[in-house]
C-alpha positions as CSV (number, residue, x, y, z in Angstrom):
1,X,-37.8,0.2,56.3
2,X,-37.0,0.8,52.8
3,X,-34.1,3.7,53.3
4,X,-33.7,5.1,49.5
5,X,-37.6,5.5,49.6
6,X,-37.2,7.3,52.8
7,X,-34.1,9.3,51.5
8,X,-36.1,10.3,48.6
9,X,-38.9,11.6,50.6
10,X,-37.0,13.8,52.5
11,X,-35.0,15.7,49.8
12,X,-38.2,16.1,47.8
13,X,-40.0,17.1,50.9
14,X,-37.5,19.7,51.9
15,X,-37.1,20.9,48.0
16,X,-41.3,21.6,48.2
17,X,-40.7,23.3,51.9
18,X,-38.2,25.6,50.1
19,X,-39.8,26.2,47.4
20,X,-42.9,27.6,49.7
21,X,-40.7,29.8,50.5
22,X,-39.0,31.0,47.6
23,X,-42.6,31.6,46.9
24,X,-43.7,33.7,49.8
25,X,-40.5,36.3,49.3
26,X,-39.8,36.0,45.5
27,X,-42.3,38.3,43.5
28,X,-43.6,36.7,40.6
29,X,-41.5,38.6,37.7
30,X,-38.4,37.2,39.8
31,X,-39.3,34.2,40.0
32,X,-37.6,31.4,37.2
33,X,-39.6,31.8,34.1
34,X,-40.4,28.0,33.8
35,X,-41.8,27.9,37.2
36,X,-46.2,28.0,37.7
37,X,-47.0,31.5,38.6
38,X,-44.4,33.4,36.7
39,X,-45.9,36.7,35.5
40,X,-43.3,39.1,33.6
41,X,-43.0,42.7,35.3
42,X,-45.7,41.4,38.1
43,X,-45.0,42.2,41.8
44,X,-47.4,39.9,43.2
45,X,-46.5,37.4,45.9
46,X,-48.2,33.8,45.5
47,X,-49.3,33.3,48.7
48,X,-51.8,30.3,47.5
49,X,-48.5,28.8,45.6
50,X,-46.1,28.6,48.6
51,X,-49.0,27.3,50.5
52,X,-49.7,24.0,48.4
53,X,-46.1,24.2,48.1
54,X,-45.4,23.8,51.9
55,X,-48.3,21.4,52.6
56,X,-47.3,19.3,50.2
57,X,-43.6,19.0,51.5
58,X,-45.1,18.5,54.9
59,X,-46.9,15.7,53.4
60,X,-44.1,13.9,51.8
61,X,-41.8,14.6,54.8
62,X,-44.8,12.8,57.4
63,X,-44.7,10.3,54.6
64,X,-40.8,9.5,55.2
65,X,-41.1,9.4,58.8
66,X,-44.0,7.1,59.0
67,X,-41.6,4.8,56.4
68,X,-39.2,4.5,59.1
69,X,-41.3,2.9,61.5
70,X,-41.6,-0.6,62.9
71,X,-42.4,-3.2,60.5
72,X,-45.4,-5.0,61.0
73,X,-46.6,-8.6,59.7
């Protein structure tokens, strides 16, 4: 089990899960100007964005728990 590697994996995985939803209830005027899907004065919601976002932090949080498994030879 390498821990830092599994340490990692969960900040960044929760960081993407949050940031799913920051993009489900942030329109995108509000939301930081050097972030994808930042359109001045728009009230849009980027549905598609927090998606990936939360799929991907799913993925990289499965990703840490199957680091923590058994070892095998």
């Amino acid at each position: 089990m390498n821990k830092p590697l599994v340490w990692i994996g969960i900040i960044v995985g929760i960081g993407f899960v949050a940031l799913a939803v920051l993009y489900w209830i942030t329109p995108a005027g509000a939301l930081p100007s050097f972030m994808p899907g930042y359109e001045a004065g728009s009230s849009a919601i980027h549905v598609k964005h927090g998606i990936a976002s939360l799929l991907l932090g799913l993925a990289v949080l499965a990703y840490a728990w199957f680091q923590t498994g058994p070892k095998h030879s």
